[in-house]
C-alpha positions as CSV (number, residue, x, y, z in Angstrom):
1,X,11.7,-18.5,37.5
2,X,8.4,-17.5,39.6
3,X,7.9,-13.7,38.9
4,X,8.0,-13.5,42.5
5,X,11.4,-14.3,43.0
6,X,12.1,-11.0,40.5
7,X,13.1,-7.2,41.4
8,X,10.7,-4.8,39.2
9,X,11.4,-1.4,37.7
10,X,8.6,0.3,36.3
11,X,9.5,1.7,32.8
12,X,9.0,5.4,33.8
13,X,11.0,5.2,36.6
14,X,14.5,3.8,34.9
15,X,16.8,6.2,34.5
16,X,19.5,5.3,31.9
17,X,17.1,3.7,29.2
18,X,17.0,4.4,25.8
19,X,13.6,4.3,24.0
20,X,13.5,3.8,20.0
21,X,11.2,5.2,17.6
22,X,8.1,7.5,17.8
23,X,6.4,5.9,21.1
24,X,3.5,7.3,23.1
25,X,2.3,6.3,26.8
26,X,-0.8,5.3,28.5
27,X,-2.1,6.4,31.9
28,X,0.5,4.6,33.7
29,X,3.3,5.3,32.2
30,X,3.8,2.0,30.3
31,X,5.5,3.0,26.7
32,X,3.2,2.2,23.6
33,X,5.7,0.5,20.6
34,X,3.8,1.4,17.6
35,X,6.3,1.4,14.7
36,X,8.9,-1.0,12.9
37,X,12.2,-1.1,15.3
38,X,10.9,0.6,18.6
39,X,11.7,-0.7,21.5
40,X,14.4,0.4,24.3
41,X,17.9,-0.5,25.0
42,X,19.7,-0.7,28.4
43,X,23.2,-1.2,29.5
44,X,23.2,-3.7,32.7
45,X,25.6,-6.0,34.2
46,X,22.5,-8.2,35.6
47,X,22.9,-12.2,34.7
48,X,19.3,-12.0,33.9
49,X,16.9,-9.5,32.1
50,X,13.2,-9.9,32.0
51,X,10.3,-7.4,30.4
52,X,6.9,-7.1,31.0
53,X,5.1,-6.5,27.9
54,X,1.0,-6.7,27.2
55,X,0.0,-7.0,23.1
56,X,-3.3,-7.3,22.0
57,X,-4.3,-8.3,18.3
58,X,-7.3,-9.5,16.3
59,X,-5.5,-11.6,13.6
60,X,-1.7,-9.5,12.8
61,X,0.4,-10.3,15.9
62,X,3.3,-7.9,17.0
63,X,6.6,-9.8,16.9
64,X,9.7,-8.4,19.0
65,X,13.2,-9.5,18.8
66,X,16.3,-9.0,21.5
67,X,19.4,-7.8,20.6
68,X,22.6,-8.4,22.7
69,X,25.8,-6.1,21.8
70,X,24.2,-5.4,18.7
71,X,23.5,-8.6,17.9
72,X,20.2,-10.7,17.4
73,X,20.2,-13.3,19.9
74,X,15.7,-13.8,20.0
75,X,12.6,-13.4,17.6
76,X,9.0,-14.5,19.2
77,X,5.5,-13.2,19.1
78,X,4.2,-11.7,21.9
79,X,1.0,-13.2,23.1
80,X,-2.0,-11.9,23.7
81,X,-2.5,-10.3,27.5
82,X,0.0,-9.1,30.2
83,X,3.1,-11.3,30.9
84,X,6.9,-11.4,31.7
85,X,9.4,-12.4,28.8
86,X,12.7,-13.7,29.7
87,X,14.8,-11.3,27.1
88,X,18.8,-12.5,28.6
89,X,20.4,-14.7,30.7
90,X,23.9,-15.0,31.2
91,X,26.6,-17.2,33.9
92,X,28.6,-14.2,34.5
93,X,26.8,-10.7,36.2
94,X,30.4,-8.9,35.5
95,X,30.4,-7.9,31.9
96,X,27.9,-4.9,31.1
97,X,26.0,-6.2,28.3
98,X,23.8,-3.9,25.8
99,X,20.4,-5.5,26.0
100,X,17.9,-4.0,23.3
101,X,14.3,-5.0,23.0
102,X,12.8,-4.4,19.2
103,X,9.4,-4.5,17.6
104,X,9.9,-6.7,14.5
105,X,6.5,-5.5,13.0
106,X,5.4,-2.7,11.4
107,X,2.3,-0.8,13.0
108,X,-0.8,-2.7,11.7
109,X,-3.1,-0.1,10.4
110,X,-5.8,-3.2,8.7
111,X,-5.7,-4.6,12.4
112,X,-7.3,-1.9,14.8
113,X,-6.5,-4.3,18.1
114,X,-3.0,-4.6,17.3
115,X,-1.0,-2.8,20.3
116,X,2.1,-3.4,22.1
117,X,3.2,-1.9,25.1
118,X,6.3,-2.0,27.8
119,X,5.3,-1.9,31.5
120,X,8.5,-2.8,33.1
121,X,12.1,-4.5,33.9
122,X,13.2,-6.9,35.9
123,X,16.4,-8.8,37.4
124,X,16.5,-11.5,39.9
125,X,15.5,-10.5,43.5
126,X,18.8,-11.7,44.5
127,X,20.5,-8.8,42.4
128,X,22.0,-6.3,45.2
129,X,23.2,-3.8,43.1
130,X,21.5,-0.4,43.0
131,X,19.2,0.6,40.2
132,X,21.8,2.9,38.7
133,X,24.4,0.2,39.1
134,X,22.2,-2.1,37.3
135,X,20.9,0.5,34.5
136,X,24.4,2.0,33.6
137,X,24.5,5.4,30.9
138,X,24.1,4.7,27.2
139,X,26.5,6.4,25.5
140,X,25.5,8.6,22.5
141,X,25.0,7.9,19.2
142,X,27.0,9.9,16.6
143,X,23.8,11.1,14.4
144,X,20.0,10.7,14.5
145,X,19.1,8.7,11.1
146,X,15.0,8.6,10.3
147,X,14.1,6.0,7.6
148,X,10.2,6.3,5.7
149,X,9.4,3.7,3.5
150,X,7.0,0.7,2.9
151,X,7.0,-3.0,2.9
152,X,11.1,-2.7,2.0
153,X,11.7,-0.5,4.9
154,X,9.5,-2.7,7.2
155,X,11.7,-5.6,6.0
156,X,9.3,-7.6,4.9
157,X,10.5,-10.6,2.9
158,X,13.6,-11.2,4.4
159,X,12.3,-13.8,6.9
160,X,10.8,-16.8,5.2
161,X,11.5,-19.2,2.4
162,X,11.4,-17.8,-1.2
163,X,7.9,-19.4,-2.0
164,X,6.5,-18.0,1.1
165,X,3.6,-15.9,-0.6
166,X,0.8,-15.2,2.7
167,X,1.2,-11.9,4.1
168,X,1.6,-12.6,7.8
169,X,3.6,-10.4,10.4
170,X,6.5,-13.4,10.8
171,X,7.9,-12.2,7.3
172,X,8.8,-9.0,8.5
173,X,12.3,-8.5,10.0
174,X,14.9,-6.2,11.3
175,X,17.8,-8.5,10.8
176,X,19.6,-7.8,7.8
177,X,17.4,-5.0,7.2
178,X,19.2,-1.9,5.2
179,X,17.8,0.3,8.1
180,X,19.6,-1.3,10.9
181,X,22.2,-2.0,9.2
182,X,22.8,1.6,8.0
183,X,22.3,2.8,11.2
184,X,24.5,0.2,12.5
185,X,27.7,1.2,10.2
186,X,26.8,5.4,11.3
187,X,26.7,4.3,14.9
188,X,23.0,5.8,14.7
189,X,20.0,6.2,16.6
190,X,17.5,4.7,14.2
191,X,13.6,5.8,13.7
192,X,11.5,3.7,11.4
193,X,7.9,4.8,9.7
194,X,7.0,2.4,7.5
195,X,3.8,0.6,5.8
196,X,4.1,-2.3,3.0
197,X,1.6,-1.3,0.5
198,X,1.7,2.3,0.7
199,X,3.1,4.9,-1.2
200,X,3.6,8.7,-1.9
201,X,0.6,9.4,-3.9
202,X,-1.1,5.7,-4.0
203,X,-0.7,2.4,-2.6
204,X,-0.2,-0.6,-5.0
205,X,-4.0,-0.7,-5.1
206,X,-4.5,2.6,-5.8
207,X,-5.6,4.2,-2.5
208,X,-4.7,7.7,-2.2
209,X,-6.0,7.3,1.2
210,X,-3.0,5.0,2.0
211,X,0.3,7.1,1.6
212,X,3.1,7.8,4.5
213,X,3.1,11.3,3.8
214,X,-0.6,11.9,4.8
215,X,0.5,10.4,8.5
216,X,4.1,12.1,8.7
217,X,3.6,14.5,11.2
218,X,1.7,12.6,13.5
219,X,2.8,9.7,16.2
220,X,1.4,7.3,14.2
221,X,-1.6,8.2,12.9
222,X,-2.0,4.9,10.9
223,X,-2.3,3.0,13.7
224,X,-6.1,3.1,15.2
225,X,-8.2,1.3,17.8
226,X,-8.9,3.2,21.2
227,X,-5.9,1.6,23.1
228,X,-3.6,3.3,20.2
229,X,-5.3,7.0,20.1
230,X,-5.6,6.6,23.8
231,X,-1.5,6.4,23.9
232,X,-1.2,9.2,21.6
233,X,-0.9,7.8,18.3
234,X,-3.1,10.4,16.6
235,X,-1.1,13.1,18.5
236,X,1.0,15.6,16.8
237,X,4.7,14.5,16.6
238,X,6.9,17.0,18.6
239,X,9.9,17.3,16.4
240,X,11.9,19.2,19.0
241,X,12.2,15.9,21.1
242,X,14.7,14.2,18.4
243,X,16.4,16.0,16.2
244,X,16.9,13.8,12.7
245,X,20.5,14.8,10.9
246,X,19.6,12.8,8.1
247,X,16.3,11.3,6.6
248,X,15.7,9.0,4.1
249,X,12.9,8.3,2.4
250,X,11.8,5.2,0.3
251,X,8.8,5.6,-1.5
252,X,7.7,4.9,-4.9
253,X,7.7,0.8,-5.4
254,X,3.7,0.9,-4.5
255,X,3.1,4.3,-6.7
256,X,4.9,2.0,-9.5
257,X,2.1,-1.1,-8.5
258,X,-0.6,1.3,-8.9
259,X,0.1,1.7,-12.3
260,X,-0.4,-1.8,-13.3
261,X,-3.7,-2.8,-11.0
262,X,-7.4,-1.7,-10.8
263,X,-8.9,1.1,-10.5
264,X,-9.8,1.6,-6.4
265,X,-13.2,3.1,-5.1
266,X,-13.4,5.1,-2.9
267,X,-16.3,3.5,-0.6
268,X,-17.4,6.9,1.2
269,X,-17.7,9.2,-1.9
270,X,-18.0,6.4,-4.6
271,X,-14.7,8.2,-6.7
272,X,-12.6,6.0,-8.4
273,X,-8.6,6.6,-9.0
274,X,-6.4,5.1,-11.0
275,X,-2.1,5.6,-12.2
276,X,-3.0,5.0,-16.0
277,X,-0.7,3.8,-18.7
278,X,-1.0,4.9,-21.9
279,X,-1.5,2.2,-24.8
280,X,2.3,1.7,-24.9
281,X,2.1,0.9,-21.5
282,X,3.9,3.5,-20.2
283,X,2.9,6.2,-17.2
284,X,0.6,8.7,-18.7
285,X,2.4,12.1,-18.1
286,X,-0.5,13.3,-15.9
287,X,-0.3,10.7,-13.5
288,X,4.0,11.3,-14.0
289,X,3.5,14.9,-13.1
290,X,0.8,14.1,-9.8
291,X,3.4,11.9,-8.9
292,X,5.9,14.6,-9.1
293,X,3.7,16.3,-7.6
294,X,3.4,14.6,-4.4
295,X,7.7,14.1,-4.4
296,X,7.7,17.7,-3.7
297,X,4.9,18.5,-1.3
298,X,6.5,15.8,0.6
299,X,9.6,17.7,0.7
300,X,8.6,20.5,1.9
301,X,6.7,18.8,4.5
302,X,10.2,17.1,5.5
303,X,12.5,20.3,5.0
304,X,9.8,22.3,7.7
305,X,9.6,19.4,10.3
306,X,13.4,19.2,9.4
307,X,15.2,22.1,9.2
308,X,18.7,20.8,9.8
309,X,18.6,17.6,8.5
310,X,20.1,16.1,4.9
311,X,16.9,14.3,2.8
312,X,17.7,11.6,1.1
313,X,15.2,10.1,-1.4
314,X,16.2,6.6,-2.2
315,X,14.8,4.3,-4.9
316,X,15.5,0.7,-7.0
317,X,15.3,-1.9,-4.7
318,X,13.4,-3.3,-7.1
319,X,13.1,-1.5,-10.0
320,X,13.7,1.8,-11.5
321,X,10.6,2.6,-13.1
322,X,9.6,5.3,-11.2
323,X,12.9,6.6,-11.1
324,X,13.6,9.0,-13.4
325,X,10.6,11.1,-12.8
326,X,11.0,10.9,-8.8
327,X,14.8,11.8,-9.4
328,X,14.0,14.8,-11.2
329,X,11.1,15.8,-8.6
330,X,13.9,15.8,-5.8
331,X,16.7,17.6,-7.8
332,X,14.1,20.3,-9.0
333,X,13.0,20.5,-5.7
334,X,16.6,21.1,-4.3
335,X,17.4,23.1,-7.0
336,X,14.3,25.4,-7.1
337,X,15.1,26.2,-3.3
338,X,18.7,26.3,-2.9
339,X,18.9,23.6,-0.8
340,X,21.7,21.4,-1.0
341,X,21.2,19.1,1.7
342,X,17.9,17.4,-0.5
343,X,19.8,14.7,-2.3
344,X,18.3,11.5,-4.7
345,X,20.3,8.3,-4.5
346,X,19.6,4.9,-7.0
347,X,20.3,1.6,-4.6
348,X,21.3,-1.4,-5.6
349,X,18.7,-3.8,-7.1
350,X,17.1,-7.0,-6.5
351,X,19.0,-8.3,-9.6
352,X,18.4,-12.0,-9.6
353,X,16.6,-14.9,-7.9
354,X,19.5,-16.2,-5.4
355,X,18.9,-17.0,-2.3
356,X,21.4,-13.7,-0.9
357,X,19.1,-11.3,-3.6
358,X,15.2,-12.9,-3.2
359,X,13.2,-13.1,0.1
360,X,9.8,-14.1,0.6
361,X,6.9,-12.6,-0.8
362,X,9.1,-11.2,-4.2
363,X,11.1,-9.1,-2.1
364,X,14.4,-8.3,-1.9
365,X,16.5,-10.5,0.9
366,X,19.8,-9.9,2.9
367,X,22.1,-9.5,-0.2
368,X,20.1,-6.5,-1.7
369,X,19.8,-5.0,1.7
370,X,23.0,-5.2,2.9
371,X,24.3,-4.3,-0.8
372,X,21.6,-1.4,-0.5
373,X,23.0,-0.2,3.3
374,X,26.4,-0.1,1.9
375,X,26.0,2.0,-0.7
376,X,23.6,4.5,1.5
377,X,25.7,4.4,4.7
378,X,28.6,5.4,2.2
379,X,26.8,8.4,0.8
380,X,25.9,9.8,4.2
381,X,29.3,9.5,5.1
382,X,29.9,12.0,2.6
383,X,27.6,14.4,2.4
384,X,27.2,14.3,6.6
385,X,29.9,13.2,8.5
């Protein structure tokens, strides 16, 4: 179909749309996607549903996916410039369909062009129904679920074979992901922060520079390049507009990593840092208790941007290394200040090499993250609902 022969709606202008994640805007109003699973969702009886979405990139392309009823129906890159996608097209324009457009890939902060942005909608021209007939109320959600983590929480690994080893954007996925799917089981509105590599106190090559926690109260502060900051990226985050019930946080794999690779430099001051083992190759208790360390700044961070919410640190997708130590960090931590919404919970492992328990990349695939969304969705249940 000619984009002539469509009937525009400029994203600002739509009523009854639902945006996901921590977005920003540029001077016209288009809405920036920066993180893992933002993206929008409508509920429209039009037979056909286009977007116009622009992307740029230097070599770490954003992938989207399209999600119909709650259901994945597309995955595809978007290229490079300003053009309309085709997201759903159906024989019937009776049934009011839930149409969601997602961002498969995490923000790229190693690829300062990466951007993705949402201009507009569309229907066919010959559509006569109103705008509000065509963009119908969402209904609400029953909790507000905020998810921080790395390459787990990003999803990387569950596209792709098992030998797949290059890290390139078309491993990471929200299908199957423990997110979604936890959020899906809550009926939840679902934000997503993550970064694979990074960690609490050190990423898995021993950047301290590259930890979530550093970034938490901004936009996205990891993502960079003019067209980023320019749509607020490097803003504050105004925690009044969305309320998070519960948060979860999965951090730790990468501060395990750090432990067993080089020393990093810092290239501006020349320092080096490392997570040292001692000769029986376990943590030094130093580096245990900096770890700890960081667990509980965290925290607080979380319980003052959060004041309502229940935390819940998770950990063991695929090991428990780490876990004793950052358990004991969170329980001190809830302990020490009364606060018995702060909870720790061990997930299920990556316990074998099937083809349901091992992704790509030595990650864990579908089987350990629907095993792992179980068991959370099932403790929230609990201590929230």
């Amino acid at each position: 179909m000619e984009t002539k022969d469509l009937r525009y709606f400029a994203i600002s202008s739509i009523e009854n749309i639902h945006l996901y994640g921590r977005t920003g805007r540029d001077a016209s109003g288009a809405v920036a996607l920066f993180w893992t699973a933002s993206g929008f969702a409508v509920n429209s009886p039009a037979q056909e549903l286009w977007a116009e979405l622009e992307a740029d990139y230097d070599n770490l392309e954003p992938w989207v996916s399209v999600w119909v009823n709650g259901c994945q129906v597309s995955r595809f890159i978007v290229e490079k410039g300003r053009r309309w996608y085709c997201l759903f097209r159906t024989v019937k324009g009776s049934k009011v369909n839930r149409i969601s457009l997602l961002k498969e890939t995490q923000a790229m902060s190693d690829d300062a062009s990466h951007s993705l942005l949402l201009h507009a909608l569309a229907v066919p021209a010959a559509e006569q129904r109103t705008e509000a007939d065509l963009f119908r109320p969402l209904p609400e959600k029953r909790l507000r679920l905020e998810v921080i983590g790395d390459s787990l929480t990003t999803g990387e690994g569950i596209a792709g074979a098992v030998d797949e080893m290059d890290w390139i954007p078309a491993w990471q996925a929200l299908k199957d992901n423990y997110a979604v799917l936890t959020a899906q089981k809550l009926d939840a509105d679902l934000h997503i922060l993550s970064q694979s590599g990074w960690g609490v106190v050190a990423s898995w090559d021993n950047d301290r520079w590259h930890c979530l926690p550093r970034y938490y109260e901004q936009t996205c502060g990891l993502a960079n390049g003019a067209k980023n900051i320019s749509c607020g990226a490097h803003e504050p985050w105004n925690f009044s507009l969305w309320k998070s019930d519960v948060v979860v946080v999965n951090l730790g794999t990468n501060d395990w990593g750090a432990f067993k690779n080089p020393p990093f430099k810092d290239p501006a001051t020349g320092t080096e840092w490392k997570m040292r083992l001692d000769g029986r190759g376990k943590p030094l208790a130093e580096d245990l208790r900096f770890l700890q360390r960081g667990v509980t700044d965290f925290l607080s961070v979380l319980r003052r941007c959060n004041p309502a919410a229940h935390i819940i640190w998770i950990y063991g997708m695929c090991s428990f290394d780490l876990g004793s130590s950052i358990r004991g960090a969170v329980e001190d931590f809830a302990e020490s200040r009364h606060d018995a919404a702060v909870h720790f919970l061990r997930v299920p492992c990556m316990c074998d090499e099937s083809a349901e328990e091992k992704g790509s990349r030595q990650h864990p695939g579908w089987g350990t993250h629907r095993r792992v969304a179980q068991a959370l969705a099932r403790e929230i249940e609990g201590w929230v609902l």
